[in-house]
Structures are given as structure tokens and as C-alpha cells.
C-alpha positions in Angstrom: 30.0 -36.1 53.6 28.9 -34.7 49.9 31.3 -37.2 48.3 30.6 -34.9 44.6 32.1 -32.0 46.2 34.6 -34.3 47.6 35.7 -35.3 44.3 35.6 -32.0 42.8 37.8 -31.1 45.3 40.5 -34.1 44.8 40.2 -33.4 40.8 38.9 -30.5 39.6 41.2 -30.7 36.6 39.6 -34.3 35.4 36.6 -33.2 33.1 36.2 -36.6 30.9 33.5 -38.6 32.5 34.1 -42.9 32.6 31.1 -43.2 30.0 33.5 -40.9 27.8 36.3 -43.8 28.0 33.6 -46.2 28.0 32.8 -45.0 24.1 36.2 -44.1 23.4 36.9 -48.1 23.9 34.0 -49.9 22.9 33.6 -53.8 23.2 35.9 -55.2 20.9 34.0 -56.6 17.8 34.9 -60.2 17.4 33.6 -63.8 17.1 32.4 -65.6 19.7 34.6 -67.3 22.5 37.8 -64.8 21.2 39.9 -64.0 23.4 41.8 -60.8 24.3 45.0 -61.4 26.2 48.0 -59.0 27.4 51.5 -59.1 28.5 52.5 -56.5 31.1 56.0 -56.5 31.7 57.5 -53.5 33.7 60.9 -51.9 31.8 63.0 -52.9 34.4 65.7 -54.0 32.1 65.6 -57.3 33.2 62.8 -60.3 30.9 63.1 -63.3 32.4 62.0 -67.1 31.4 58.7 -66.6 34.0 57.3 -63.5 31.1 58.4 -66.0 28.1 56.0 -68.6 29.8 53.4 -66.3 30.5 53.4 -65.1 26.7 53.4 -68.3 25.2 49.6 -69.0 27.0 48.3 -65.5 26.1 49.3 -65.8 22.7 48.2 -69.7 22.5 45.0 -68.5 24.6 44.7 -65.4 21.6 45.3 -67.1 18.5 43.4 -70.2 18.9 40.5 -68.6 19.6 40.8 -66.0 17.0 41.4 -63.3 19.4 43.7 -60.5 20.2 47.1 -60.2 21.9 48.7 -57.2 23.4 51.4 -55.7 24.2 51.0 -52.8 27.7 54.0 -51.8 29.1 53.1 -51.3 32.7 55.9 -48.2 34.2 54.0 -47.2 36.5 56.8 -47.8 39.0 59.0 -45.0 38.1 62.2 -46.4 40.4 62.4 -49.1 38.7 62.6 -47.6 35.5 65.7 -48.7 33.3 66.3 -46.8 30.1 66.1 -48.4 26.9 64.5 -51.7 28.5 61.1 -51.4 26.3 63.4 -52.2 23.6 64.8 -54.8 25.3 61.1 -56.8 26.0 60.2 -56.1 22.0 63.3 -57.2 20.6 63.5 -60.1 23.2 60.0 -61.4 22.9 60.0 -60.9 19.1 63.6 -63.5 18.8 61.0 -65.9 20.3 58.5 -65.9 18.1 56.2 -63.9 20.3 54.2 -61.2 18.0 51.6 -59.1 19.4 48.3 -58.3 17.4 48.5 -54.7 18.9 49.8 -52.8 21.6 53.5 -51.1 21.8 56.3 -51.2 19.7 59.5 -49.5 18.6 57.8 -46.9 16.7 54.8 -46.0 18.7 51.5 -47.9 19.3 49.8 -49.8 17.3 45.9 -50.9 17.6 43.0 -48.7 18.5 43.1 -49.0 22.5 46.1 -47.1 23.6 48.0 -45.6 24.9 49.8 -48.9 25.8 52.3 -47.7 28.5 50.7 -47.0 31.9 52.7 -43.6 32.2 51.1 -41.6 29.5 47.5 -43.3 30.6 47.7 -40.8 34.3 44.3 -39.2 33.6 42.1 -42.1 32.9 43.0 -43.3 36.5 42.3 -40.4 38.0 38.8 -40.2 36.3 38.1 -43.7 37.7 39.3 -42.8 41.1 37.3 -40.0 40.7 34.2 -41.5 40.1 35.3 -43.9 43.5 35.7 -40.8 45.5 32.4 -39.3 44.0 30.8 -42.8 45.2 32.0 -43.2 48.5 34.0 -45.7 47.6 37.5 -44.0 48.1 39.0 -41.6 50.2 41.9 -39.6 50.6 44.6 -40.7 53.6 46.7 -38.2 55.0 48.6 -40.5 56.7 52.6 -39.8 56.9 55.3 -42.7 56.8 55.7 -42.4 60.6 52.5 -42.6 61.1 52.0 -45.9 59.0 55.4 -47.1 60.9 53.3 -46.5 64.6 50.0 -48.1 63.2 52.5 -51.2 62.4 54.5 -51.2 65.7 50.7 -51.4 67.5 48.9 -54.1 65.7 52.3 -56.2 65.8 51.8 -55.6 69.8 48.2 -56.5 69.3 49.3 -59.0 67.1 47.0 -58.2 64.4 47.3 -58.3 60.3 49.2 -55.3 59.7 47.6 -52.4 57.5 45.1 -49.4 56.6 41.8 -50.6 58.0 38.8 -50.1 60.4 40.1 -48.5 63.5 43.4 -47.6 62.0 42.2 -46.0 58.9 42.3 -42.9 60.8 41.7 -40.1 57.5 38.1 -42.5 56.6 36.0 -40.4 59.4 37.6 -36.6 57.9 35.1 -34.3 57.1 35.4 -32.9 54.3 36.3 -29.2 55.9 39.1 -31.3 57.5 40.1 -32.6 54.1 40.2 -29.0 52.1 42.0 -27.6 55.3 45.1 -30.7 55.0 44.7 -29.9 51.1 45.3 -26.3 51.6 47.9 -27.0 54.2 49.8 -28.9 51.6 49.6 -32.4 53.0 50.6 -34.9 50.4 47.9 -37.6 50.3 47.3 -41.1 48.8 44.1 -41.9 47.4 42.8 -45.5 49.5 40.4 -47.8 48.5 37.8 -47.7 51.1 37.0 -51.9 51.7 33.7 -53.4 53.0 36.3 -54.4 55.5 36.3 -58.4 57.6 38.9 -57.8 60.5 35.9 -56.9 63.0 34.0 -59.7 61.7 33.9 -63.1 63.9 35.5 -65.8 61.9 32.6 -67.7 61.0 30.6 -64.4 59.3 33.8 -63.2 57.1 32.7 -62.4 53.7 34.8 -64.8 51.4 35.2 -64.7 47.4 34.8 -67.6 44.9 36.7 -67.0 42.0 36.7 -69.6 38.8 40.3 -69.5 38.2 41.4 -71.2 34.5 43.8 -73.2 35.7 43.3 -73.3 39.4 39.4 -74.2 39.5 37.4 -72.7 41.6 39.2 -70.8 44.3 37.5 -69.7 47.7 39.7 -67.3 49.7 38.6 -64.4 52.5 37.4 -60.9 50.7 39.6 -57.7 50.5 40.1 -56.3 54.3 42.3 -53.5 53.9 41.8 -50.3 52.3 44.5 -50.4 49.7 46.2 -47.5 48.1 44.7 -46.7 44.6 46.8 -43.5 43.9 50.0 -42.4 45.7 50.7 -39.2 46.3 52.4 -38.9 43.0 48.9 -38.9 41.3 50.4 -42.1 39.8 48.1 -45.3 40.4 49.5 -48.8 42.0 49.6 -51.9 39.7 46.2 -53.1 41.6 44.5 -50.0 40.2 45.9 -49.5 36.9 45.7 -53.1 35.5 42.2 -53.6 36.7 41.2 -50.0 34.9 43.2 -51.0 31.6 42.2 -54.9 31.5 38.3 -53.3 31.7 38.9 -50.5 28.9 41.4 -52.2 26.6 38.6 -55.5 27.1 41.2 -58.2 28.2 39.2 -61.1 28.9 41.9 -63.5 30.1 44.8 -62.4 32.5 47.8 -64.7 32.6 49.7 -64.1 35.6 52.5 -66.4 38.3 50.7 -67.8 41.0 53.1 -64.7 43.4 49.7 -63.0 42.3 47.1 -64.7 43.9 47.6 -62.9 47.3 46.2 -60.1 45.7 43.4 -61.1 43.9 41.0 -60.1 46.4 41.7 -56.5 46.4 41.3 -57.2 42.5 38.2 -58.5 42.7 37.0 -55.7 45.0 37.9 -53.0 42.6 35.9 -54.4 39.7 33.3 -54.8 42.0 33.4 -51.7 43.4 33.8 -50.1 39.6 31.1 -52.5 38.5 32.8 -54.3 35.6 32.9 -57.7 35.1 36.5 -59.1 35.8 38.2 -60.9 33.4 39.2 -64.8 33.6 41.9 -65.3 35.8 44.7 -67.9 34.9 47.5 -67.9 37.7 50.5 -70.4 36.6 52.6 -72.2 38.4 56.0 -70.8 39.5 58.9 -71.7 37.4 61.2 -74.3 40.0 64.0 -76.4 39.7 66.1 -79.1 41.5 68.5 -78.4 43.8 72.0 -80.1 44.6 69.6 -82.1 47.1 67.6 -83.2 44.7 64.7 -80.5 46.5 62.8 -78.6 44.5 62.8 -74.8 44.7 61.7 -71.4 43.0 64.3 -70.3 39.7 66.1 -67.0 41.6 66.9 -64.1 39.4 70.2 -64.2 41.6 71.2 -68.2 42.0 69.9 -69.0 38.4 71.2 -66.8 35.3 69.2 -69.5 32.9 66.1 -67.4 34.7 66.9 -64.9 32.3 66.1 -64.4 28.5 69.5 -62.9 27.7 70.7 -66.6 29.2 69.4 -68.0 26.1 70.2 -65.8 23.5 73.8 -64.9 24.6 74.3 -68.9 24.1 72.0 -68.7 21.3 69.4 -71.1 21.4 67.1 -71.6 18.7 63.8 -69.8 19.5 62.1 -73.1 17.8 63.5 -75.4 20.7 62.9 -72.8 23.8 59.3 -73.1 22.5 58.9 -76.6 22.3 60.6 -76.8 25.4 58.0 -74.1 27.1 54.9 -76.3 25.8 56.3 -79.6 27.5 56.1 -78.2 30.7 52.8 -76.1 30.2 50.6 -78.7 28.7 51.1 -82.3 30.0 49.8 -83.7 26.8 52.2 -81.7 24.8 55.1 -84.6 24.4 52.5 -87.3 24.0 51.1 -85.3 21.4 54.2 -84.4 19.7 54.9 -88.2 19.7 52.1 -89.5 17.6 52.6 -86.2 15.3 56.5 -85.9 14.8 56.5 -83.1 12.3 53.8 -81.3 12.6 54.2 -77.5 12.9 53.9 -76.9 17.2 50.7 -74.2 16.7 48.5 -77.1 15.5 48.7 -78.6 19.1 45.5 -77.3 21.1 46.6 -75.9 24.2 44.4 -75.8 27.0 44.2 -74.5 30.5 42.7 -77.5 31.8 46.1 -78.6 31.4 48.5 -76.9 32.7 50.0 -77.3 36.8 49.0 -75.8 39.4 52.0 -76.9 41.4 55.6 -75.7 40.5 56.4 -76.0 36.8 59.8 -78.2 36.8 62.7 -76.1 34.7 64.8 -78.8 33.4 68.4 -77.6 31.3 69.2 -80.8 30.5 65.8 -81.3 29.5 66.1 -78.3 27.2 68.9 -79.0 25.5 68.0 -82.5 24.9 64.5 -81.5 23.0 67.0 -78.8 21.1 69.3 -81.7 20.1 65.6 -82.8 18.5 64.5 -79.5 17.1 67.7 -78.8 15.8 67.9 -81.5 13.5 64.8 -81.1 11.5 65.9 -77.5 11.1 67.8 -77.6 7.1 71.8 -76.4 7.4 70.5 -73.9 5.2 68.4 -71.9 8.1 70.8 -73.2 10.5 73.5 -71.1 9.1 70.9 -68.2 8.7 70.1 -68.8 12.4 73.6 -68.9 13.2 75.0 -66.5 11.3 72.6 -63.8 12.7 73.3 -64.8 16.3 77.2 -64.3 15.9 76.6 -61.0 13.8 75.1 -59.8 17.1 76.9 -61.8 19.7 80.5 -62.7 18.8 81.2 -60.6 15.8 85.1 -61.5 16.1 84.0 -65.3 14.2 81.6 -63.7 11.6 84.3 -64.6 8.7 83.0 -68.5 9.8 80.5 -67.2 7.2 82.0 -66.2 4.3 81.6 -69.7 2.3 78.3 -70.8 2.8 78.6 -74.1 1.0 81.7 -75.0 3.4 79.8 -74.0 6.5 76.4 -75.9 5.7 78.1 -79.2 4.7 79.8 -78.7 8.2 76.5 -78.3 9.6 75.4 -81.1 8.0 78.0 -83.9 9.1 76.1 -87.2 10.1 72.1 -85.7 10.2 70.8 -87.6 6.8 72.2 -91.1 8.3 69.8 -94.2 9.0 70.6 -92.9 12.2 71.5 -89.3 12.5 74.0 -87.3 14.9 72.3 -85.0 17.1 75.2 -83.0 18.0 73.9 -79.3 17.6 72.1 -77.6 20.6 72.7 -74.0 20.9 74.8 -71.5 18.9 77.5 -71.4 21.3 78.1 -75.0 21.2 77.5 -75.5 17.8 80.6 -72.7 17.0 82.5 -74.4 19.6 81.9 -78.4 18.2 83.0 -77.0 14.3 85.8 -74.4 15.5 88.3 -77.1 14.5 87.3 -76.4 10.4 88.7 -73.0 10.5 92.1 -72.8 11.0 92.7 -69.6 13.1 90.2 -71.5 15.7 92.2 -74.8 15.4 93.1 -76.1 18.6 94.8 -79.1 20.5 92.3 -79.8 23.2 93.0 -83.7 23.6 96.2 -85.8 23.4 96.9 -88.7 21.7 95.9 -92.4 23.4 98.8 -93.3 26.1 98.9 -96.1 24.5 100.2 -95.1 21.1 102.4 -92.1 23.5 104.1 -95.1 25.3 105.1 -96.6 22.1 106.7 -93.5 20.6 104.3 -94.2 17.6 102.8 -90.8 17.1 105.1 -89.2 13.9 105.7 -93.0 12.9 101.8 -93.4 12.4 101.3 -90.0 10.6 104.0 -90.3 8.5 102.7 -93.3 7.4 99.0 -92.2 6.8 100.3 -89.5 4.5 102.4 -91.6 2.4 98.9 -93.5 1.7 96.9 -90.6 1.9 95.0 -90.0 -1.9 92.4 -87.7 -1.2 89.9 -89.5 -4.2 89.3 -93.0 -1.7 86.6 -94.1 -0.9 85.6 -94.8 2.7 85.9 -98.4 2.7 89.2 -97.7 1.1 90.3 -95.1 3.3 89.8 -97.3 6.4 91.6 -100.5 5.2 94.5 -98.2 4.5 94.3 -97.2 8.5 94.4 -101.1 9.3 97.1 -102.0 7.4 99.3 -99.2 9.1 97.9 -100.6 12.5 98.8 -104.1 12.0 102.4 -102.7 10.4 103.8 -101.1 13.8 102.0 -104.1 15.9 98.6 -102.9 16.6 96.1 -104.7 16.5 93.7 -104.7 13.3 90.3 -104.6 15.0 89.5 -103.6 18.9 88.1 -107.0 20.4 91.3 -109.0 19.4 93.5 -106.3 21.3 90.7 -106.8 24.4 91.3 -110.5 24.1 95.4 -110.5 24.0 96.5 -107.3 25.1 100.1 -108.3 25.4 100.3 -109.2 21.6 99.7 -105.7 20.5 100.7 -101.9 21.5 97.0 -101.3 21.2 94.2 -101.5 18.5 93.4 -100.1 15.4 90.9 -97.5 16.7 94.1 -95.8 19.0 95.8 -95.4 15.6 93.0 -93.6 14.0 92.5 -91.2 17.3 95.9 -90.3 16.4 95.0 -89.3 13.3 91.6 -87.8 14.4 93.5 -85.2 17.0 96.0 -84.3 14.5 93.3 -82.9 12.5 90.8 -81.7 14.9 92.7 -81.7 18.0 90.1 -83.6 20.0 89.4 -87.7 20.4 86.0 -87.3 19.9 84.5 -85.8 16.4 81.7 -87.0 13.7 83.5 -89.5 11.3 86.8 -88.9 10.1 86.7 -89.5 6.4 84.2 -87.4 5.9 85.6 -84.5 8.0 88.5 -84.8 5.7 86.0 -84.3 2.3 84.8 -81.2 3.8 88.4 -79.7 4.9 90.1 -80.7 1.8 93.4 -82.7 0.6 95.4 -79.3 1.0 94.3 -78.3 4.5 93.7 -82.0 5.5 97.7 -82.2 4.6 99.5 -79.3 6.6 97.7 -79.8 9.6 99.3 -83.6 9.3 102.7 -82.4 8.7 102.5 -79.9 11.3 102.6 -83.1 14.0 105.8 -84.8 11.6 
């Protein structure tokens, strides 16, 4: 076979040579140990937590080291396409905190090793397949779908690993009259790797890989046997192709990728062999599980799980800060120890390493989550709290967005109980945070809780308001306020403080603290809220008043 005329023949309209892509993306210049990192996401409208995770160690990976991160949008699957989902990665990623050094954006590329989106890249593959073909190191495979379909049906009989390879890669013997004749004939063709091959190897003379992986170590698994598809008939190349062309020219030097990858790391290896690059370090993560109802662990599903994806988190708008903290506890297993002995230092001076990530499943924990929010949340001032929050609603329930027009009002509100001895931790997410305040606005006042059965049973309710207003003075002081509350309690036979109602229940109708829950729903509507007085400060005497005669 002349494997140059071969090639002409297969692309006669590629006239750039690999050394001309070679120049046109020279080494990057930068310092020692940098690394260059990429996140590939395909625009199939749908980012989930697993690309979040992934981000997070290339730009950790990047930025430590002084390197470069990258944004490649990898559309090389064309029916999976979804319009207007590139803007949905950028804008997504960007909410949390992730910022690329390069790569695509909203208004074109930026950086000088584009193009960045696979679909505009189609003849630099083809000049690398070329060179394959011209090498003897790829063929063209006439093969039709029901052909494939027989090859399958026979090696199941045989029961043999199904695929293109040795005796079944029937178009590797063509000659290359046989291959201008299909070509003239109008055959559609794929363009297949052709692979040193194993399967007719005994077992103890397969040719195996070793492969330092990152986080994995050293991994030892059988070489490529099957002669993968590099092109389709489309002209368009598979993932395997493209990303080992692009991760070589664009000079990635770390590839951050879930473990559902390392299947496929032997045909990756192959075709930087076979291209004679060097590959770049591998990092395969751990999948992203959780616990089921039985307590067993299993794999977050895009269909069981909607906290798999991103739009999860900013729909109930969580702070990017506390996603990211999260994200570190579970990729480093130093992070929390670390975060212990420094409190508040900023989360970039933690040194992420590899070395210390899992190699098992990653454990997704909600609770978890909101629990280090509760944490995040309150070192965050009520001043960016209500920037934060005021942007999420703007975009996400723009029927509240008048909750914004005092500021002052709003940020005391957000404020309630975080610069005590020991502070509330009551704000996790947007969502919840506009649902635990609703009750200061009064088109969003509602009843959700009724008043203690025991103060119900005593027909006490307007009796004990009434009263409370005719003491009410809107100038007391706490201390003040509260004794005020006691002397009403012990006036319609309740008792004046909890344990002496616990000790003689049949003395009193109940305690004190039932007579201020009375108070507390009429206000709020709910038995549980931060402290009372102070909720009253922020509402003022006026509103603080109506909603007290509304009960009377």
C-alpha cells in the first residue's frame, strides 16, 4: 500500500502540514512546574455539580502553579447540541467564581490558541488523521451499520469482546484500488485507528500500559485492542481524537477528568503514541455519590438527583462562597482540618494537592452543604448579603424585588442575632433566607403556626394581646420589655417562669414562655423566630401595632 497516495486520496483538500500547527502553537512560555489545565464541557444545555468539581482542581491545579486555565467547548457531537447552552456553561461557571485565563466566552475567544470550540477546529483533525493515514497508522472502514451489527451478533456467538479488530477489521487488508473504487462509488467511510492489536495474543504476552495517574498512582491496565474510529463519516472527529489533538496543540499539561473515563485511556494513550506527543498528566476523580434511603452509597443520577445540577443551586440560590468551600471538603481531605486551625483565611491560600484527593466515590452530602453555608454565610457582612441576594431575586423571583427598596431595613433584618457572644446561624441559601424574613414585609405576612393549646384552651389569646398593647411603649428596653410580658403571665394565671409550670402544672394555665409565643405568632405568624424584642425594633411601633390589633 503507498500510504502517501493513500492520504492524498482521503484529503486532497488538507494542504497545512502538522509542523505548520506545530509553529502556529508553540510551547507556551511560562515558569517552571506551570500548569495548563482545560474544562471541556459539551453544550448540551445541561452543567452539572460533576463539571463544577472538575473546575475547581483545574483552576486550583492552574493558579497555584502560576499556569493557565482554559475554557474549550467540545461540540463535536452535533445531536446533542442545545442552542444557547455555551451561554449557559459561561454564565454558570462564572456565578461560581470559576474564571478562565483564556479560552471561549460570550464575545468570541480570547487567548492565542484557538479556536476553542471543536466545531470550527474540523481541518486540524483532518491534517492529523492525515498524517496517520500517510503513516500507516490509520485506515479508512467501509463498513456499513449492518455490517458492524453481524460482526457483533458473531463474536457474541464466539463470545468474544465485541469490536473493529484483527479478523473483523475487514476494510484494514483493501488495496488502495479497492479504496478509490468504494470512494468513487460513493461509500461513506469512517476513518479507524489502526491498533498494534492484543486479542490474538495469549494472555500472558498482552502488551499492557503503565500510566502515572495524579490521583490514582500508577495505573497498569491492557493496551488499546480495537481500532477505534478517529473520524466519522461526517469528517467530524470522536472525542478520543479531538481532545488528544487539542490537549497536544493548545499544550494542556494536566487533564482533569471523572473516573467514567478511565475505560478509555488506553486508546488515549495509543493516539499520542502513535502521533508521538508526550501525553499530558492524567487526573481521573472520583465519581460524585451519595447515600441512599438504605443508607448504600450510589452514583448522583442526572434523573433521581436534581441537586446534580448547577441550576439546583442557583434556582435556590446558594452562595457561590459556600458551594466552594463545600467542593474543597470533599476534594482535599485536609481541607476542614485546615480550615480549622485558619478560620478566616481567604479559601485560595489552602494548597490543594492531588495527593489528596479520593480515588473511591466522593460522598455528596446536602445536609453537609448547607450546614458549612450556615458557616460561610455568616462571615459574609449584610451589606453583600443583600447585594448577593438582591441580584439572585432580580434574576430568579422578580415578583419580591420591592424586598429591596430600603436597604437599611433589609440589612438590619439580615443582621438579627449574627454579632451575639454566640451568633444565629439561620441563613443558608437565598430561598430560605427570603422565606425565614418574609414575615417583615407585610404583603408576604403569613399565619403559618397557631398559638400554644395551652393558651387556645384557656380562651386567653385576645385577653393576652389586648393586654400587651396596653403596656406596649415602643422606647423599652429589653429587660423592660420582658418583665412587662411576666407580669401579664402571672395576671391571667400563668406561670412567671417555665420550670415552676413543669414542677406544678395544675397551678397554672401554662408558663410565661406560651404567653410570649402568642405574641410571637401574632407578629410573625410562626412559634419559632430570632428574638422578639428586637424583631419589633426593626418592624417599628406602627407596623408592630396593627398586626396586634388585627388578632383583637
Amino acid at each position: 500500500m503507498d500510504y502517501e497516495k493513500l492520504a492524498e486520496l482521503l484529503f486532497p483538500h488538507i494542504t497545512r502540514t502538522p509542523e505548520d500547527y506545530e509553529a502556529m502553537y508553540p510551547p507556551r512560555q511560562l515558569p517552571e512546574g506551570a500548569k495548563v489545565t482545560r474544562l471541556g464541557p459539551s453544550p448540551t444545555g445541561f452543567i452539572h455539580l460533576g463539571n463544577l468539581y472538575g473546575a475547581f482542581v483545574d483552576e486550583r491545579l492552574a493558579h497555584q502553579s502560576g499556569g493557565v486555565f482554559y475554557l474549550r467547548i467540545e461540540d463535536t457531537d452535533d445531536k446533542r447540541f442545545v442552542e444557547g447552552a455555551v451561554e449557559i456553561i459561561i454564565n454558570s461557571l462564572r456565578f461560581f467564581g470559576i474564571n478562565f485565563d483564556e479560552g471561549a466566552t460570550m464575545d468570541g475567544d480570547t487567548g492565542s490558541y484557538g479556536d476553542y470550540t471543536q466545531s470550527r477546529r474540523g481541518e486540524i483533525y483532518q491534517c492529523f488523521a492525515k498524517k496517520l493515514v500517510r503513516e500507516g497508522k490509520a485506515y479508512p472502514c467501509f463498513l456499513t451499520e449492518e455490517e458492524i451489527a453481524e460482526i457483533r451478533c458473531k463474536q457474541e456467538e464466539m463470545k468474544l469482546t465485541p469490536g473493529i479488530y484483527c479478523q473483523f477489521a475487514k476494510c484494514r487488508s483493501l488495496t488502495y484500488e479497492q479504496v478509490e473504487e468504494n470512494i468513487k462509488a460513493g461509500k461513506p467511510y469512517v476513518v479507524r485507528l489502526k491498533s498494534d492489536g492484543n486479542m490474538s495474543l495469549p494472555e500472558d504476552q498482552i502488551k499492557r500500559i503503565h500510566v502515572q495517574d495524579a490521583i490514582r498512582g500508577t495505573l497498569d491496565m491492557p493496551a488499546n485492542d480495537q481500532d477505534t474510529v478517529i473520524l466519522k463519516a461526517t469528517g467530524i472527529p470522536t472525542y478520543h481524537f479531538a481532545h488528544v489533538v487539542d490537549d497536544h496543540l493548545m499544550r494542556t499539561t494536566h487533564v482533569v477528568r471523572g473516573a467514567e473515563w478511565l475505560p478509555s485511556l488506553p486508546i488515549h494513550i495509543e493516539l499520542f503514541e502513535k502521533l508521538g506527543w508526550e501525553p499530558p498528566v492524567y487526573c481521573h476523580t472520583a465519581q460524585l455519590m451519595k447515600l441512599d434511603e438504605e443508607g448504600n452509597k450510589r452514583k448522583l443520577s442526572k434523573r433521581k438527583d436534581p441537586e446534580l445540577s448547577l441550576d439546583y443551586y442557583r434556582n435556590q440560590g446558594y452562595h457561590p462562597a459556600a458551594v466552594r468551600e463545600y467542593l474543597m471538603t470533599i476534594l482535599n481531605s485536609n481541607f476542614e482540618e485546615w480550615r480549622i486551625a485558619n478560620p478566616d483565611a481567604d479559601i485560595d491560600e489552602f494548597e490543594f494537592t492531588t495527593e489528596k484527593m479520593s480515588t473511591s466515590g466522593a460522598l455528596f452530602d446536602l445536609n453537609k452543604l448547607n450546614d458549612i453555608s450556615k458557616d460561610v454565610l455568616l462571615k459574609i457582612s449584610a451589606s453583600d448579603l443583600y447585594d448577593f441576594l438582591k441580584g439572585w431575586a432580580a434574576e430568579f423571583r422578580p415578583e419580591i424585588i420591592h424586598m429591596f427598596d430600603d436597604r437599611a431595613y433589609l440589612e438590619r433584618i439580615l443582621d438579627i442575632g449574627r454579632k451575639e457572644a454566640k451568633p444565629r446561624k439561620d441563613h443558608i441559601y437565598a430561598q430560605q433566607m427570603v422565606d425565614n424574613i418574609s414575615y417583615f414585609f407585610d404583603d408576604m405576612f403569613k399565619i403559618e403556626d397557631s398559638f400554644p393549646a395551652e393558651v387556645e384552651a384557656a380562651g386567653d389569646t385576645a385577653a393576652i394581646l389586648r393586654k400587651y398593647l396596653e403596656t406596649y411603649d415602643h422606647s423599652d428596653d429589653q429587660e423592660t420589655w420582658f418583665a412587662k410580658i411576666r407580669t401579664i403571665a402571672q395576671e391571667l394565671g400563668y406561670a412567671a417562669k417555665p420550670k415552676d409550670y413543669k414542677k406544678n402544672p395544675d397551678q397554672y394555665k401554662g408558663h410565661v414562655g406560651h404567653v410570649s409565643t402568642v405574641i410571637r405568632v401574632a407578629l410573625m405568624g410562626r412559634q419559632q423566630s430570632p428574638d422578639v424584642w428586637e424583631i419589633q425594633q426593626i418592624l417599628g411601633e406602627k407596623r408592630t401595632r396593627e398586626r396586634l390589633e388585627r388578632f383583637i
